[in-house]
N, C-alpha and C positions, 0 to 999 in steps of 0.2 A: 482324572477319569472317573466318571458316576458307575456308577454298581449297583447292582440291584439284592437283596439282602430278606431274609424273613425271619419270625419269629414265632413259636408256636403258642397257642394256646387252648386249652383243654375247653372245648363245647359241650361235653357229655353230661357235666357238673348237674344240670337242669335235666326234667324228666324230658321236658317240650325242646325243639330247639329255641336260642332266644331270641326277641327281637331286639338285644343292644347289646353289646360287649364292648369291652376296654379293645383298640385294637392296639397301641403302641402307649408304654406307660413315660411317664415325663423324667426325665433324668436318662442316667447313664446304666446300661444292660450288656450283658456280655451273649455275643452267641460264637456258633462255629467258626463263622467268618469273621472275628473283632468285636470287637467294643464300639457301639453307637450310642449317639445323644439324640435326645430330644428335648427342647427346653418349649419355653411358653412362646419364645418369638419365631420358633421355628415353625410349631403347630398352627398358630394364627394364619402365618403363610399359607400351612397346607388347605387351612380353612379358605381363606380366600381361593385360593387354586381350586378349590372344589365349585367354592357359588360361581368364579367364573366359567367354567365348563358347561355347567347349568342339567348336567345329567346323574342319574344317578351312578352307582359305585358296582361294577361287578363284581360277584365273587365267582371266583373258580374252582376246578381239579386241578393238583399239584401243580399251580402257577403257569398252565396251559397257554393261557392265553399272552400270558408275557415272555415266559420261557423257549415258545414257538415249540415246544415238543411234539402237538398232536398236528397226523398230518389230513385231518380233516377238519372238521366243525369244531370250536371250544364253547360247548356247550355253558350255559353259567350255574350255578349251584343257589344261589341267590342274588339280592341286590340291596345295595344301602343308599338310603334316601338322604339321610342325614348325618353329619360330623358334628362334636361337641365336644368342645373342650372343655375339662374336670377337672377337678384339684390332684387327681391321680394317672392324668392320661389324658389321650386321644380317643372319644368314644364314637363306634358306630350305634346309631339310633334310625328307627323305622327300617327294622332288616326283614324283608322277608325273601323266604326261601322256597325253592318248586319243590313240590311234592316228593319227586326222586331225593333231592338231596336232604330233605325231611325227611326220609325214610331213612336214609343214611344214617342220621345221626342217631334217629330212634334206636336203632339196630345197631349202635356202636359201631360201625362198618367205617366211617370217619368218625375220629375224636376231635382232632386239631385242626385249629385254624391258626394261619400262618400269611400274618402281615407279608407284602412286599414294597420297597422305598425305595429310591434313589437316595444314594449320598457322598458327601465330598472323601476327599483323599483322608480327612480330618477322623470321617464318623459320622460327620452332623447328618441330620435326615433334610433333603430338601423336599421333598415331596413324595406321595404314593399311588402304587399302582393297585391290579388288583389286590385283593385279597383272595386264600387258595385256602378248599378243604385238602387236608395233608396228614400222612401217619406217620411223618419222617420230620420231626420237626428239629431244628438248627439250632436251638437256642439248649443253653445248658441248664438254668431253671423255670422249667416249663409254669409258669402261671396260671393258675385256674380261672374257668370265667365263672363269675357270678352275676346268673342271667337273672334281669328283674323285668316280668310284665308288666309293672305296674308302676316302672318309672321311680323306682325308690332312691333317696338318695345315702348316697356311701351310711351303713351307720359310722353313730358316734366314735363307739372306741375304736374304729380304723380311722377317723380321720383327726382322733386327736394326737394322735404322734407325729400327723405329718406336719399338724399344724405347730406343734412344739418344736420341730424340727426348723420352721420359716420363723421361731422367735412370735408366734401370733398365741391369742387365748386360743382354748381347746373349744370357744363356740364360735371361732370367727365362721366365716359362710366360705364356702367354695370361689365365689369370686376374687375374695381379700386373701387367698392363697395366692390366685393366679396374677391377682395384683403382684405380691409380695416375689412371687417367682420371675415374674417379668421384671422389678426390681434389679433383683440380683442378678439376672441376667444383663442386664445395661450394665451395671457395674462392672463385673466380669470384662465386659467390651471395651469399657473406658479405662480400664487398670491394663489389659493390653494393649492397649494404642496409646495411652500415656507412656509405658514402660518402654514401649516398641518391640515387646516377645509375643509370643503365639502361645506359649501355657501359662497356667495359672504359677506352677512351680520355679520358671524363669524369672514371673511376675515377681516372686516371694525375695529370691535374687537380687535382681536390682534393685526394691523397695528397702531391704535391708543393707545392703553397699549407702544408699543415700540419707539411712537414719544414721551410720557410723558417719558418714561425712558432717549431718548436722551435727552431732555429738562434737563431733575435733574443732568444729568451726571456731571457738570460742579460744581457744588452743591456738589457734593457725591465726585468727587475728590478732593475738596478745603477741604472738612474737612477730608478725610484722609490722606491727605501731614501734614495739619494741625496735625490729632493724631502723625502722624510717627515722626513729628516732635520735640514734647513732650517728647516722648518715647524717642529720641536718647536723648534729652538734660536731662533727668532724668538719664539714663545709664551716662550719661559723669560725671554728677555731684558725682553718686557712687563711679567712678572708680576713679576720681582726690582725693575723701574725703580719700579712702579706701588705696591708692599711698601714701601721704602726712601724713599719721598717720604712713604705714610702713617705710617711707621716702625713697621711689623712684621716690617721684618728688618733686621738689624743691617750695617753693612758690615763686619762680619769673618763675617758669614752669606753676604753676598755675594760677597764677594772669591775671585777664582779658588782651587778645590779649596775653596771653604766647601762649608757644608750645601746652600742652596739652586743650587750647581753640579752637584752631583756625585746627589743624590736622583734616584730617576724623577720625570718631571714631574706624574705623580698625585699621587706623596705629595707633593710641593710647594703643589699645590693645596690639597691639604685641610689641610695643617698652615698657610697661607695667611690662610684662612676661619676658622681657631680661633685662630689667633697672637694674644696683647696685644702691648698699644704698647709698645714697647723706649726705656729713657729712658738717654742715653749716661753715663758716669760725669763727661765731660770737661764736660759741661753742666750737669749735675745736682751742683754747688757750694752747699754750708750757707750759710744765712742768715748775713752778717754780725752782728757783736753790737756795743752799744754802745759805742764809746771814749770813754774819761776824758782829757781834758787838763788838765793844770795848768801854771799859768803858773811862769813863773822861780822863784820866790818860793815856791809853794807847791811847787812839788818841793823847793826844800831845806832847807824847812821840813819834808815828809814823811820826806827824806829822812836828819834830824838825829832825829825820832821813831823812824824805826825800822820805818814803816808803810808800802803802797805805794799807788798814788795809788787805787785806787777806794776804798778803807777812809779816806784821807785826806782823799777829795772826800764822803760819807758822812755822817762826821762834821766838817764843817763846813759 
């Protein structure tokens, strides 16, 4: 649901009223009703939504003309011609104001002016409406305006902290902030929507869970080379026990540095499954052949022939 929200600020600061003021400064601001943002991609927005309308910006009495409070005419207090974005803000440029509400301010009678925006459930500002002269202003540190006729820009020693703040030299230009702010603002986006949270704090979260998981990796892979390792040399041990009793492998096949040690265990397998039975040499002994005996007598009787005992048992 959109809401409409204000913020004060002090116009008295200047003798004249001015013709520019900061209306919404960039970043994150507390008022009555919460905490809103503004960043650099939000204002661009608002800029475009301005040049498309093609009119200029009314300002009001106490947000009359949005609020629906008066129940006649919402007279305007002035009008803004132009929006600008600054290394410190949202600025109104080319303000001028009627004569009444120039008296107003001469006369201290109004001090503040008090932005109005729609914004998400979040905070964020999506766009604005009037602006309202106001003596009741919402916001808890009221900021001062510092009204310049003549177009001046921010001095130095205010804008070298901010620029120290965006990590830039203390003479970058106003642009190379807004650069630098739109920046980080992307970032922000893509650290959310990689992470898949909605704060930056979530973000911190998960980004931190997945540096201890890089950490362990090295850990977690060492000991499951380690299991995988186990596991094949249990399997190889199976398969040589299992080989060796049906004897399709040899124990000089098996015997540490043989074939079936040193092979990957694929090829073990399949030369496993096609192997014949292996028959040892040391078992594998020629049939015995028939022995001749002769008695006393007939060996030296063969032995007086000349003949040896099978041809001797033969013939007789």
């Amino acid at each position: 649901m959109q809401k409409i929200n204000a913020r004060a600020i002090d116009l008295t600061t200047a003798r004249e009223p001015p013709d520019e003021f900061r209306i919404l400064p960039l970043g994150e601001y507390p008022t009555e009703k919460g905490i809103f943002h503004l960043d650099a991609a939000a204002a661009e927005r608002v800029l475009e939504d301005f040049k498309r309308r093609g009119t200029d910006l009314s300002i009001d009495y106490e947000h009359e003309s949005v609020l629906g409070k008066a129940l006649g005419a919402t007279p305007a207090a002035g009008w803004i011609s132009e929006l600008e974005l600054r290394a410190d803000g949202l600025w109104a440029t080319s303000v001028t104001w009627t004569d009444k509400a120039a008296e107003y301010l001469r006369n201290r009678e109004y001090r503040y002016h008090s932005p109005s925006f729609f914004a998400d459930e979040q905070g964020n500002v999506l766009s604005i409406t009037s602006p309202a002269l106001t003596n009741r202003p919402a916001s808890h540190n009221i900021v001062p305006l510092v009204a310049s006729r003549e177009d001046k820009p921010m001095p130095d020693n205010q804008l070298a902290p901010i620029m120290t703040a965006l990590s830039l030299n203390t003479a970058a230009s106003a642009d190379d902030a807004i650069a630098r702010i739109t920046e980080l603002h992307t970032l922000r986006q893509d650290v959310l929507t990689l992470t898949g949270v909605e704060t930056l704090n979530a973000a911190r979260g998960v980004l931190t869970a997945w540096q201890a998981a890089h950490e362990q990796l090295p850990t977690v892979t060492s000991e499951r080379d380690a299991l995988a390792t186990r596991l094949e040399q249990g399997k190889r041990e199976t398969l040589i026990t299992a080989a060796l009793d049906a004897g399709t492998l040899s124990p000089a096949q098996a015997a540490e540095g043989g074939f079936a040690r040193v092979v990957p265990l694929e090829t073990l397998e399949t030369f496993l499954k096609t192997a014949p039975k292996v028959v040892s040499l040391e078992t594998a002994k020629p049939p015995a052949k028939n022995q001749t005996t002769l008695s006393d007598d007939e060996a030296l009787v063969a032995k007086m022939l000349g003949v040896n005992a099978g041809v001797f048992k033969e013939t007789n």
